[in-house]
C-alpha positions, -999 to +999 in steps of 0.1 A: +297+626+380+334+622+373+340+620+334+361+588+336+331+571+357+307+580+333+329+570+301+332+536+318+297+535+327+288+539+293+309+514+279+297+488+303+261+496+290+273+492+252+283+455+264+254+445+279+233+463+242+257+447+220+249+411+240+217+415+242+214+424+204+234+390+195+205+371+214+182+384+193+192+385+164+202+346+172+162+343+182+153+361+149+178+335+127+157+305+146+121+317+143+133+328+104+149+298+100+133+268+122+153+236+121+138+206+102+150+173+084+160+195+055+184+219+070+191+198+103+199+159+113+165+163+134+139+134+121+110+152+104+082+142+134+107+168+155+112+195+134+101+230+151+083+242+118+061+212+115+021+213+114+005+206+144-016+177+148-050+178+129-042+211+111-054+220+081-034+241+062-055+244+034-072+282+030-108+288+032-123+292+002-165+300-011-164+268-029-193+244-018-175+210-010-176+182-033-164+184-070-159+212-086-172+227-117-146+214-147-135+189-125-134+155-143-155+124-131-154+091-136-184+068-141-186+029-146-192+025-183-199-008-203-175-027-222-173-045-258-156-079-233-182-097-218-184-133-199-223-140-200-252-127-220-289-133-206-311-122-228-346-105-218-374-119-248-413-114-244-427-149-250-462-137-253-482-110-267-501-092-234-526-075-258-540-108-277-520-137-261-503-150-293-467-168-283-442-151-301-413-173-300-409-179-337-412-142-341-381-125-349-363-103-316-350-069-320-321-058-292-339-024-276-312-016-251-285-034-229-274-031-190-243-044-177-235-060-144-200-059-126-199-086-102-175-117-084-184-147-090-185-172-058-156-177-039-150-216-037-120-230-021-105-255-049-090-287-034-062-304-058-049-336-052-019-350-072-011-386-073+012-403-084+016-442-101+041-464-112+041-487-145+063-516-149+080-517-191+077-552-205+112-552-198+100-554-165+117-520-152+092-503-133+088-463-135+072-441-113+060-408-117+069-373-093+053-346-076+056-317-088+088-293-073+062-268-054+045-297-040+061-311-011+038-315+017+008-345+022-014-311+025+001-275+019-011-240+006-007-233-029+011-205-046-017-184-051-032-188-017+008-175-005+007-148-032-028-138-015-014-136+018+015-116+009+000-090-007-025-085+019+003-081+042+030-058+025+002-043+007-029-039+022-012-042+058-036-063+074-029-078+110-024-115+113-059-120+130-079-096+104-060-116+073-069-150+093-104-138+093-109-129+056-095-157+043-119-178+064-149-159+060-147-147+026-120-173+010-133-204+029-100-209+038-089-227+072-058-212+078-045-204+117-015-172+124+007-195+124+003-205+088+002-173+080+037-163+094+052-195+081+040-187+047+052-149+047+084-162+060+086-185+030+079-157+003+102-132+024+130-163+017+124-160-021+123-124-023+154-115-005+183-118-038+159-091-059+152-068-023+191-071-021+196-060-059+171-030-055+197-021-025+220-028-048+209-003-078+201+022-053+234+024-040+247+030-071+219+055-085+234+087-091+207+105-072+181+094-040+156+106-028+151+099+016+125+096+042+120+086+071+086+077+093+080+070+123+067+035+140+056+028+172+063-009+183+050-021+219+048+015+227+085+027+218+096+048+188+109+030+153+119+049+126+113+030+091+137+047+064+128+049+025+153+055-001+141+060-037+148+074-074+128+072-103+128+039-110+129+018-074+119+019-039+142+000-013+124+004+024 
């Protein structure tokens, strides 16, 4: 083979090396270096390092499951604060029959009971009256600001209903349920959206000054999650700090 044919042949070769070692070492960077939400604008749901579904990436271990030895439990345990005492007192002696109640009682043990006490809607009306002054000027008394309806929910019925929704996140139909079968409270979905709409009114100025604070905070923390709605793709976005949470 001429010299010059091989020289070239050679150098054509070195190319196609020199190429193919920039692939890989491109492949290397990505599989060393997979993009995420950290070192990427990819949300974190799309990020190529992330667990697969239902993976646990906990190690296996000998432990048997359930607590561990030196792990601390907690138990219920009674308290000084009670509402009711009922008091357990024999009234008669079983061995000769003798009634004992003007014998003196010595406390042998106690038990304590944690339970709620009966759940009964309360109905309050307000009315209101006039009196006429011997001056004959008549005055009449007001309802109260927070009642201005012939029949409305009160405050702590809207409190209820808010919490169970930005808290506990409870569909309309669940929440309409509970407080009907647990409350005894007749309320329909609609009532309920009318009265989250109400208490989403009054909290707007302090979710604005949260935004507010966070904007000016001199260091956030983000997040972002996503939510499917009627089968497409939200994304709900968290900003925090130490101090406050604006969603």
């Amino acid at each position: 083979m001429d010299l010059q044919i091989l020289i070239q042949t050679l150098l054509q070769k070195i190319e196609q090396l020199e190429a193919r070692v920039k692939t890989l070492e491109t492949e290397n960077a990505l599989l060393k270096n997979k993009k995420n939400s950290n070192n990427s604008h990819i949300p974190p749901s799309q990020g190529q390092n992330r667990p697969k579904k239902n993976q646990n990436l906990r190690l296996p271990t000998d432990n048997k499951a359930g607590g561990q030895p030196g792990h601390e439990g907690t138990t219920l345990e009674c308290s000084s604060e009670v509402d009711e005492v009922i008091k357990h007192s024999p009234d008669t002696c079983s061995n000769c029959g003798n009634h004992l109640s003007n014998h003196a009682a010595v406390l042998v043990s106690t038990r304590q009971l944690l339970d709620i006490p009966p759940i009964v809607l309360k109905r309050i009306e307000h009315q209101v009256y006039k009196k006429q002054c011997s001056c004959g000027h008549t005055m009449q008394g007001n309802f109260p600001q927070h009642v201005a309806c012939s029949v409305q929910y009160g405050p702590n019925v809207e409190t209820l209903v808010s919490y169970l929704h930005a808290r506990q996140y409870m569909p309309y139909s669940r929440m309409q349920e509970f407080l009907k079968d647990v409350m005894g409270l007749p309320i329909s979905t609609g009532g309920i959206y009318n009265i989250l709409q109400r208490m989403a009114k009054k909290a707007t100025p302090m979710y604005q000054q949260i935004k507010l604070k966070i904007e000016q905070a001199a260091y956030i923390g983000a997040d972002e999650t996503g939510v499917n709605i009627n089968g497409k793709n939200h994304w709900a976005w968290t900003w925090q700090n130490a101090k406050l949470t604006y969603i």
